[in-house]
Backbone as JSON Lines, residues from 0, in Angstrom:
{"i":0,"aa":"X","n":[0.84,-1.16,0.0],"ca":[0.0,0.0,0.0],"c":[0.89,1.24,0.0]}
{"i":1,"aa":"X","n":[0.6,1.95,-0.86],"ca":[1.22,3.35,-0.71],"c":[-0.03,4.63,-1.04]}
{"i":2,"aa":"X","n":[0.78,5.45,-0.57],"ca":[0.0,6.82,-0.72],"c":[0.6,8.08,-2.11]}
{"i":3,"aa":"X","n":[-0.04,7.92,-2.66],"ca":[-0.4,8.71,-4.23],"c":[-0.66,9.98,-4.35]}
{"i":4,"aa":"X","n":[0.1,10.81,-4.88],"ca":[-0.2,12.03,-4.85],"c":[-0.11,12.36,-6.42]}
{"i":5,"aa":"X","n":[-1.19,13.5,-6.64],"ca":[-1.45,14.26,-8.2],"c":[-0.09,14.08,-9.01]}
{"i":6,"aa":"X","n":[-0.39,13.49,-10.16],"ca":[0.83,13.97,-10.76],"c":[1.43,12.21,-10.69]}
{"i":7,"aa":"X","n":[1.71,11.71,-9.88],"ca":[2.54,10.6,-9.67],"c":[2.0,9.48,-11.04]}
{"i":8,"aa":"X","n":[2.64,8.22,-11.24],"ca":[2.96,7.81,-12.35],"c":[3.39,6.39,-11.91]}
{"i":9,"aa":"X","n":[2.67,5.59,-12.23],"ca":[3.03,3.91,-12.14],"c":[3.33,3.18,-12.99]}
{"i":10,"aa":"X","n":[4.27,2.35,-13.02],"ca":[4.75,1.23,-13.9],"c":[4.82,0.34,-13.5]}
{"i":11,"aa":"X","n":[4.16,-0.9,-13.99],"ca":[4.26,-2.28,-14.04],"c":[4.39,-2.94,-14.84]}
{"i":12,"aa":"X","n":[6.12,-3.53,-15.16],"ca":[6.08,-4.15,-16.27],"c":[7.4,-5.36,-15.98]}
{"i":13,"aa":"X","n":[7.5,-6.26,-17.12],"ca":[8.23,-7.45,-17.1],"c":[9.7,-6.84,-17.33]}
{"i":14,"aa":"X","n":[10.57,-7.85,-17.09],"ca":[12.33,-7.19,-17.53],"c":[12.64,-7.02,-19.11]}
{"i":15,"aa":"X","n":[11.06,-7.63,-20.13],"ca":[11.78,-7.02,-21.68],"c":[11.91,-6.09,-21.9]}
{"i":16,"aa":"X","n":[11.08,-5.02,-20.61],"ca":[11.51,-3.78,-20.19],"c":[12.66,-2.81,-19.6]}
{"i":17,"aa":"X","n":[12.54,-3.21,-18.69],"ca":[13.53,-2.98,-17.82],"c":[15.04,-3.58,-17.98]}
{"i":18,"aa":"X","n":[15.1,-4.54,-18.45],"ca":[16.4,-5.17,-18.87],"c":[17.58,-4.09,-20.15]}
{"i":19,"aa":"X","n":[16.34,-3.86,-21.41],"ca":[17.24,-3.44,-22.42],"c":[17.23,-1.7,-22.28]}
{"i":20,"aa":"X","n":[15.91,-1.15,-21.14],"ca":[15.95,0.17,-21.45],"c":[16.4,0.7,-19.96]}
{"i":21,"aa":"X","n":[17.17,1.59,-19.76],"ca":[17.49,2.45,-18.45],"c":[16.6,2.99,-17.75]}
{"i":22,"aa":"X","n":[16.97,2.68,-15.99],"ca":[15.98,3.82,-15.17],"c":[15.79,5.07,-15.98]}
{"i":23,"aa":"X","n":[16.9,5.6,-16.39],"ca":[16.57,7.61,-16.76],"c":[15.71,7.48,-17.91]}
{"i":24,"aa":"X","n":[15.83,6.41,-18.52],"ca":[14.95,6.48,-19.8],"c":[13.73,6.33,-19.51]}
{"i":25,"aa":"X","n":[13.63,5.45,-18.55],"ca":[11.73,5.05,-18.27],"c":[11.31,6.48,-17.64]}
{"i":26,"aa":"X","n":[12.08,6.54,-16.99],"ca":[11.79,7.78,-16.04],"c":[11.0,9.33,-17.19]}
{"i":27,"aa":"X","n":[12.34,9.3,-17.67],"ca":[11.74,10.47,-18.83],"c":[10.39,9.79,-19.78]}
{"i":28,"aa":"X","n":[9.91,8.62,-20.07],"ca":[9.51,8.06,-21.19],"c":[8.07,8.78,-19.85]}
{"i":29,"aa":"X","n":[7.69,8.08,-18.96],"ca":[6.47,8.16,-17.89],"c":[6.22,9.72,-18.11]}
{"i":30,"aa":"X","n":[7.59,10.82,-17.81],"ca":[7.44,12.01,-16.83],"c":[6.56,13.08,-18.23]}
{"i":31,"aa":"X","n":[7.02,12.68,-19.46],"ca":[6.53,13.76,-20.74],"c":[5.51,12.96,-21.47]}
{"i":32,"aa":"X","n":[5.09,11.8,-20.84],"ca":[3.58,11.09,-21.53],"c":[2.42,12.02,-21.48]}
{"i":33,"aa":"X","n":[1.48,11.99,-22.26],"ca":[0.7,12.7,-21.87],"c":[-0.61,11.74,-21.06]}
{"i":34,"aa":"X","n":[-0.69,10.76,-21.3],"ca":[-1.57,9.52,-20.97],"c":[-0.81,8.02,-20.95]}
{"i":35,"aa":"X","n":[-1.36,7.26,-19.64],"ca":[-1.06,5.71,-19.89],"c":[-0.89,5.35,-21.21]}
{"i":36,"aa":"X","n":[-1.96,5.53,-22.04],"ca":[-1.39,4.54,-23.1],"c":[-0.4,5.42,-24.27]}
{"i":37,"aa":"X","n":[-0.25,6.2,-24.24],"ca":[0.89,6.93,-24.48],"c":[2.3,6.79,-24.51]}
{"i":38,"aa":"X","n":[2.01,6.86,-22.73],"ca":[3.89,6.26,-22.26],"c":[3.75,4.71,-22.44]}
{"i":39,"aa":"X","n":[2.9,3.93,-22.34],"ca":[2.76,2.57,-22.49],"c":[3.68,2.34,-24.07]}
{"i":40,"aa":"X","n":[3.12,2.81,-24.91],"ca":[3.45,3.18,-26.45],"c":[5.19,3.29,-26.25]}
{"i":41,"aa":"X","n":[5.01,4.42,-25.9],"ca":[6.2,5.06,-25.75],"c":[7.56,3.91,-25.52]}
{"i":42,"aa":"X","n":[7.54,3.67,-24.41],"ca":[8.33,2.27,-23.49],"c":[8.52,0.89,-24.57]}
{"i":43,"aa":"X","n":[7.07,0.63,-25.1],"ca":[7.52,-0.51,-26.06],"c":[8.25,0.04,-26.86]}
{"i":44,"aa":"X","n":[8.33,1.15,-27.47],"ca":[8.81,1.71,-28.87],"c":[10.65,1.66,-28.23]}
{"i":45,"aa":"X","n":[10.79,2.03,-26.94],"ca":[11.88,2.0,-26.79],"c":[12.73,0.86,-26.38]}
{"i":46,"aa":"X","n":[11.57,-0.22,-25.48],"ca":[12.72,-1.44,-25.76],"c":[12.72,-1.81,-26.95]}
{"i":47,"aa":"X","n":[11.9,-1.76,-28.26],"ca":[12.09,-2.79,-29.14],"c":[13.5,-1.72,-29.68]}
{"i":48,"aa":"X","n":[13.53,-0.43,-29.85],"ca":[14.47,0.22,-30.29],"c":[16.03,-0.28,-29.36]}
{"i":49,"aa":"X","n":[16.0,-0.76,-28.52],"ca":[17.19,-1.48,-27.92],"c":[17.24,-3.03,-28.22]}
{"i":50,"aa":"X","n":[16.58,-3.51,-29.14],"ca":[16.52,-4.59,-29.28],"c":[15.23,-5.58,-29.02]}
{"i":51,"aa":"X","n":[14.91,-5.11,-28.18],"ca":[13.74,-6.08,-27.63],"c":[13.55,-7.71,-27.74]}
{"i":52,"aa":"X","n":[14.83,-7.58,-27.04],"ca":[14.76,-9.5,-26.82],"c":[14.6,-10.48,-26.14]}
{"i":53,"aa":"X","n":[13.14,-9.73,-25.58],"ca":[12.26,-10.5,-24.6],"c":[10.43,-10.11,-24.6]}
{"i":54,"aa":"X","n":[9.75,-10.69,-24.32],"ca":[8.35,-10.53,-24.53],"c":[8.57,-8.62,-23.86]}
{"i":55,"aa":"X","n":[7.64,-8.35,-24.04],"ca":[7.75,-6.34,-23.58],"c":[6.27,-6.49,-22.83]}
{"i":56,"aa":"X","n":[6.17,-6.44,-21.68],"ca":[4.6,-6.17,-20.82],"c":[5.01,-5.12,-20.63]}
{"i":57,"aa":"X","n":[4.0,-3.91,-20.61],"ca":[3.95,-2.05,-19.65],"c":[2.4,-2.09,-19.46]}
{"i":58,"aa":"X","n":[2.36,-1.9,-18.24],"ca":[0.64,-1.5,-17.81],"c":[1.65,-0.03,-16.76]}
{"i":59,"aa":"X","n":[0.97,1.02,-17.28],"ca":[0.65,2.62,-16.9],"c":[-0.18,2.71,-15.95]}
{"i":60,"aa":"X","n":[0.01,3.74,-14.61],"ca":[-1.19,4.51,-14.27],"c":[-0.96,5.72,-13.78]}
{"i":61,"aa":"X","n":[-1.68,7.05,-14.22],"ca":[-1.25,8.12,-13.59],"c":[-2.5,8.68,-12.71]}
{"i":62,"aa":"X","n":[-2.01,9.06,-11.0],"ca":[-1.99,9.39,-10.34],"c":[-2.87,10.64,-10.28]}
{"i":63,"aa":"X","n":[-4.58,10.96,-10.61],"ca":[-5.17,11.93,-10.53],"c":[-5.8,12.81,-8.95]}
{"i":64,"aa":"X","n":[-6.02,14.08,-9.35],"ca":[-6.88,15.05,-8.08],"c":[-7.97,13.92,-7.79]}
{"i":65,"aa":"X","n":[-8.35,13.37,-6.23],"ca":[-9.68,13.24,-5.85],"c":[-10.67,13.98,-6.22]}
């Protein structure tokens, strides 16, 4: 359980992710999305651009005002 504030930004995804693309990269790929499926987009486009040599899962969620 955590606590969420406006603005904040979730990623859940497998290592075909995380393996070929960098923290700073995900980081920037999430921070200038304009929507989940956006940066979702975004993230595949960039592991397969490193190769992508592993299945690629990204499930997004950004963090709205109550």
């Amino acid at each position: 359980e955590t606590d969420l504030q406006p603005g904040d930004r979730l990623l859940l995804s497998s290592d075909g992710l995380t393996k070929p693309v960098e923290s700073a990269q995900l980081a920037v790929a999430l921070a200038r999305a304009d929507s989940p499926a956006g940066a979702v987009a975004d993230l595949i486009a960039l592991a397969n651009a490193a190769g992508g040599p592993d299945n690629i899962t990204a499930v997004v969620a950004f963090a709205t005002p109550a």
